[in-house]
Every structure is written in C-alpha cells, then in structure tokens.
N, C-alpha and C positions, 0 to 999 in steps of 0.2 A: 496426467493432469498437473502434477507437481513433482517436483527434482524429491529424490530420494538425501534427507538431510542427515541419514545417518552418521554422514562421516566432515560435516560442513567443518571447517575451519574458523578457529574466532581468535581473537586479539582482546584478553584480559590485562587492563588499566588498573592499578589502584595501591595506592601508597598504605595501607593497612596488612603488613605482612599475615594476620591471621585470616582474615577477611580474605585476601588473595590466594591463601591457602583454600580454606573449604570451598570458593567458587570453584578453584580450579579443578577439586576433586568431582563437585558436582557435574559439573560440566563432562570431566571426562567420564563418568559415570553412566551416561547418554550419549555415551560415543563421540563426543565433541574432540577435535582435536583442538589443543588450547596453550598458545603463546602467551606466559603472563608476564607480563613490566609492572616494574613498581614507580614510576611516573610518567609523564605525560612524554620527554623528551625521550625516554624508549620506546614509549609505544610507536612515538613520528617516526625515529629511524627505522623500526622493525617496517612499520607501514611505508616507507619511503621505501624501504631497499626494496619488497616484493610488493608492491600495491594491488595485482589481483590475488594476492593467496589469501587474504580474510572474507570470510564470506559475513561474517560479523565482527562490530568492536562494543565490547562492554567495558563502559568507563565511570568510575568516579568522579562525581561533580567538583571536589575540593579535595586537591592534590597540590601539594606545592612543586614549586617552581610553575612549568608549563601547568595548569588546568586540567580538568575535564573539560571544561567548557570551553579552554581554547583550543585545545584538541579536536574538540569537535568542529570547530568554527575554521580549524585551517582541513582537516579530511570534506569537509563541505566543497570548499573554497577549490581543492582541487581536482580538474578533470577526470584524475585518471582513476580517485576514489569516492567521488561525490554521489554515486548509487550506492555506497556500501550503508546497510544501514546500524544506527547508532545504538546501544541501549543505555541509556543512564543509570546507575546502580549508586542511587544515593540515598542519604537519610535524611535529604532536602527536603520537604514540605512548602514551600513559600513559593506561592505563585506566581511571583515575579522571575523566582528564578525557572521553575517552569517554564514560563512564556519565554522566557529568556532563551531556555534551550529551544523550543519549539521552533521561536524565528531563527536560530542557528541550524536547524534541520533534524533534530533531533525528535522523535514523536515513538518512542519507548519507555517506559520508565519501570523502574523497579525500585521500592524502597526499602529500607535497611529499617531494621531486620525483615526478612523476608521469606517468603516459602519456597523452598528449594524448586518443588513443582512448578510455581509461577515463576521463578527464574528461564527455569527450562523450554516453559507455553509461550513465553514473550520472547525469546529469543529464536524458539522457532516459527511462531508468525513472524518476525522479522526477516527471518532468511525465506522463511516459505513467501512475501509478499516481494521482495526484492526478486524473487524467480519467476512469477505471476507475472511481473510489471516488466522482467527482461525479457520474457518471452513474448507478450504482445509487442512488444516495440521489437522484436526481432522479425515480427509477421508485418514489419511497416515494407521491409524490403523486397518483400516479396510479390504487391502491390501494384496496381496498374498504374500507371503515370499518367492517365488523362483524367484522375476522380477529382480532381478539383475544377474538371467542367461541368458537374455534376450542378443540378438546378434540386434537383429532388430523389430520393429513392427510398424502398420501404423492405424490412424484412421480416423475419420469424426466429427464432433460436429456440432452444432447450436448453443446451447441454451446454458447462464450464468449458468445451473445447468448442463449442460451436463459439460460446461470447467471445472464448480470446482469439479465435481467427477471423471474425467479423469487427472486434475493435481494432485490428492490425489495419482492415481494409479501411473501414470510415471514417479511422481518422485522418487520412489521407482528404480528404474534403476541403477542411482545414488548414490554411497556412503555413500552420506551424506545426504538423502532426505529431511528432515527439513528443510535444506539451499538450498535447492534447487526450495520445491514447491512453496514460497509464487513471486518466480522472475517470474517463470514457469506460475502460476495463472496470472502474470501481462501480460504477453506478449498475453497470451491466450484470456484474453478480452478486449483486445487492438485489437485483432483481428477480433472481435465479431464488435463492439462498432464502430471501428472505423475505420477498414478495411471493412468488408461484411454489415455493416451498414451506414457505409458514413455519421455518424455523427460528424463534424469536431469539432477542440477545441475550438472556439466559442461558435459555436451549443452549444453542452455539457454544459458550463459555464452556459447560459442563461437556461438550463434546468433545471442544479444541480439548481441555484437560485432560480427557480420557483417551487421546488419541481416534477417536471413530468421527471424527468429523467429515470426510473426505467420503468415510465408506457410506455415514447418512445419508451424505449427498446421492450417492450413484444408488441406492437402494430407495429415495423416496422415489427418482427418476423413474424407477423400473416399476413402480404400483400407483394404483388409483388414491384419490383423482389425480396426484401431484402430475403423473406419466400424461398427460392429456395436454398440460398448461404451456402455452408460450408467451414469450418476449417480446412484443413487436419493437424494433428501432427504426424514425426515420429521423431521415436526415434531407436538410432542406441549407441550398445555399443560395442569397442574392445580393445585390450591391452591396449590402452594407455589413451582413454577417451570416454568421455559419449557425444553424439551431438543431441541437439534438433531443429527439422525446426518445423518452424509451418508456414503455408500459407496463406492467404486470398485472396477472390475472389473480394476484391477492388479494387479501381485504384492505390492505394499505396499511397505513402507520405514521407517526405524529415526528415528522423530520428535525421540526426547530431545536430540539437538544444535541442534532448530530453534524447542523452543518457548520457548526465552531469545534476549534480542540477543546475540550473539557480537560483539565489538569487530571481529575478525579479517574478518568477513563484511560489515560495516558500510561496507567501503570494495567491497563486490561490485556491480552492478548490479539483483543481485535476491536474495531470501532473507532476505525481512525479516517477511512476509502470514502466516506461519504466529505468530511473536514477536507482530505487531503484533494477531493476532486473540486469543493470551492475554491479553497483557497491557492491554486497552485496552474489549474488546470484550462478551468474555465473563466469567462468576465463576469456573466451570471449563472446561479443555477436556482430552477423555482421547481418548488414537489406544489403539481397541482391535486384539483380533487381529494380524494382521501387520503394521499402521498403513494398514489401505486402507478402513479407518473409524474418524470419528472423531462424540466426543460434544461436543458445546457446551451449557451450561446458563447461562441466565439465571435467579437469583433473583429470586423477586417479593417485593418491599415490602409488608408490614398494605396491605391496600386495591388492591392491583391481582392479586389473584386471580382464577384462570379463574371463568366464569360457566356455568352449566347449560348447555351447548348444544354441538349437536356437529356437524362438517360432514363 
C-alpha cells in the first residue's frame, strides 16, 4: 500500500548550528538518511546537483542570505523538484507567514521547539503522501485512452489499492488528469479511512504517532461491520463539465473546518487531502447530506467537451 520509508533520504536546511545538530541526530535515529546545509544557497546546490535523491526537504523559514521561504518558492518553481515535499521547521507563528508559505507550496510545518516525535510523524506523512500521490498518477499511464468519451460510469471499492487503481483510471475523464487524480485519490480515502471506517481525526493522529496506522486500516477491512462497507464513485461528463460524487457508508462529518488550510493543522501529520483537493485540484467541491458524499467538478475549457458516446 505504501513505500517502505525506512531509509527515505532528506535535505536538512538551517542556519542554527545546534538546532541542525539534534535534527540531524533525530532524524538519523529513524533511519533517515540526512544531508544537512547551513543555508539556503547549499541546500539549492546540493538540490540542483541530484534533484531526485531527496525524498524530503526540512527548511528553516529565516535563514540568511537565500531564505527558507525562497528556497522553497524556487524547489516549487522547478520541474524537476516541484513534487518534493516541503517541511517548514520554524519558530514562526504568524499567519501571514504561514499563508505565505502555503501559497509557495508548502503545507508541513513543525514549530520550534518541538517534539522530536512529531518531527518524525510529519515528515513521514510527507513522504508517505508524496508516494500515495506518485503512485496514482503513475496508474494514469496505464489507462485506456477513449475515458474521456465517457458520458457516465459508476463503481464500488474497499480497499486503499482498489481507490488508487480506480483514481488512476477516472481521472482520465477529465481534461487535465494529472490535476485532477492526486485531489481525487484524496477525497477517495478520506472515504475509506474516515467515512466506512469511522476512524476520526484524533483516532488517526494517535495511530499515525504510534506507527499502526496502515495495520488499522487492513485489520478494521478484515472484521465487521467495517468489512461489509463500500465506496460507490461516479463519474459523469457533459458539454460543459466533468462531476465526481463519491459516497460513504459513514455517519458523515462536518467538512467546512477541512476544506481551507488551517495554519493550526499545518504543523499536524495529517489533514491537509481534503484543503489540498479544493484548492489545487478541483473548480468546485461540495460535501452534501451529512458530509458522507461529496461532489467534485471539473470545468471544461471551449474545446474539450464530452463527445457523443457513452460507456
């Protein structure tokens, strides 16, 4: 279900020789392998010379010379590292600067001083979500090339591998499927996890923390009622836009605090997939009913209109 992050590789940033000191021990301490610069213009080069050998970058917001923040905003900026994800590691508070990093792409954060633990849980949601999200968009290629004559279709899931092989296929619907699958993947085991699974955001936290999160998963799968519950997704395209419901057989749950970034949440491990699929992914997104379904719509552009045909 997820890459084994034992041994992920990261790129520690930060002009506080002590500070870069004990991350760095922390870090390797959890097996991390860990490159650390003491400002922003080493971090670029080391990121320049190899740009896929970091699987994360943990940066200090205020760093002289180069930034944290413009650090971040040129690893954005470029192709070849703009899925690497970010963690902020500041004793920033001001939500300015928050939002600040958010719009630069940044949606990690860890504040100073900090729990060694929660350095550890947010930096591996970030690489466990970055692996989530390359792997459905890797299930894009695999994909039949006529889904975007698609008028309508309807399905069923379970299982975290059934959602990401099913968002690889229907985002293909979609115009612009790239932008489309990794919001799609979000909503879909949000549905899983936390609709037909009934594991709240608490819950969650204290599991990500303890490591058994994954095994929760496959363990409520295997017993009543959870073992019973499915996902229905359909998808409908016509002239004018692409509409995705996906359903759960939960009690539902009260969306409006989830579909903005929350600064507050920002420094959490997880609770970011429902923010990132409004704001990135989709035109709109609306949780009807009790919030145990929700609508996504793509807009289509003059010229990519559905076509006569129906599967």
């Amino acid at each position: 279900m997820t890459l084994d992050l034992s041994r992920s590789t990261v790129l520690l940033a930060d002009d506080d020789a002590l500070a870069r000191q004990l991350a760095t021990e922390i870090l390797e301490i959890e097996d991390f392998e860990v490159t650390a610069t003491s400002d922003g213009e080493q971090a670029w080069a080391a990121i320049d010379e190899q740009p896929r050998l970091f699987d994360a970058v943990v940066l200090d917001g205020r760093m002289p010379g180069l930034s944290g923040f413009e650090l971040l905003e040129r690893v954005k900026r470029d192709p070849r590292t703009c899925d690497i994800p970010v963690v902020m590691l500041s004793g920033l508070t001001n939500v300015a600067d928050v939002t600040a990093g958010i719009r630069a792409g940044a949606y990690y954060y860890v504040t100073k001083p900090y729990d060694p633990d929660l350095l550890v849980s947010v930096l591996r949601a970030a690489i466990d979500d970055r692996n989530n999200h390359a792997e459905v968009e890797r299930k894009l290629a695999t994909t039949v090339g006529a889904l975007p004559l698609l008028t309508r279709a309807e399905f069923e899931f379970r299982t975290v591998d059934e959602a990401q092989a099913l968002a690889g296929l229907v985002a293909n619907v979609a115009p612009e499927p790239s932008r489309v699958v990794t919001g799609l993947w979000e909503l879909m085991i949000n549905a899983i996890e936390h609709g037909n699974l009934g594991i709240g955001y608490e819950e969650k936290t204290a599991l990500m923390n303890s490591g058994q999160w994954h095994e929760e998963i496959a363990n409520r799968q295997r017993r009543d009622p959870w073992r019973q519950r499915v996902v229905r997704l359909v998808a409908e395209r016509d002239a004018e836009r692409v509409r995705y419901y996906v359903r759960d057989e939960g009690e539902g749950f009260t969306p409006e605090p989830f579909l903005d970034f929350d600064p507050l949440r920002l420094t959490h491990a997880h609770g970011r997939g429902i923010a990132m699929a409004c704001q990135f992914s989709f035109d709109a997104v609306h949780y009807l009913g009790r919030g145990n379904e929700v609508e996504a719509i793509v807009e289509l552009r003059p010229g990519t209109g559905a076509r006569k045909a129906v599967a």
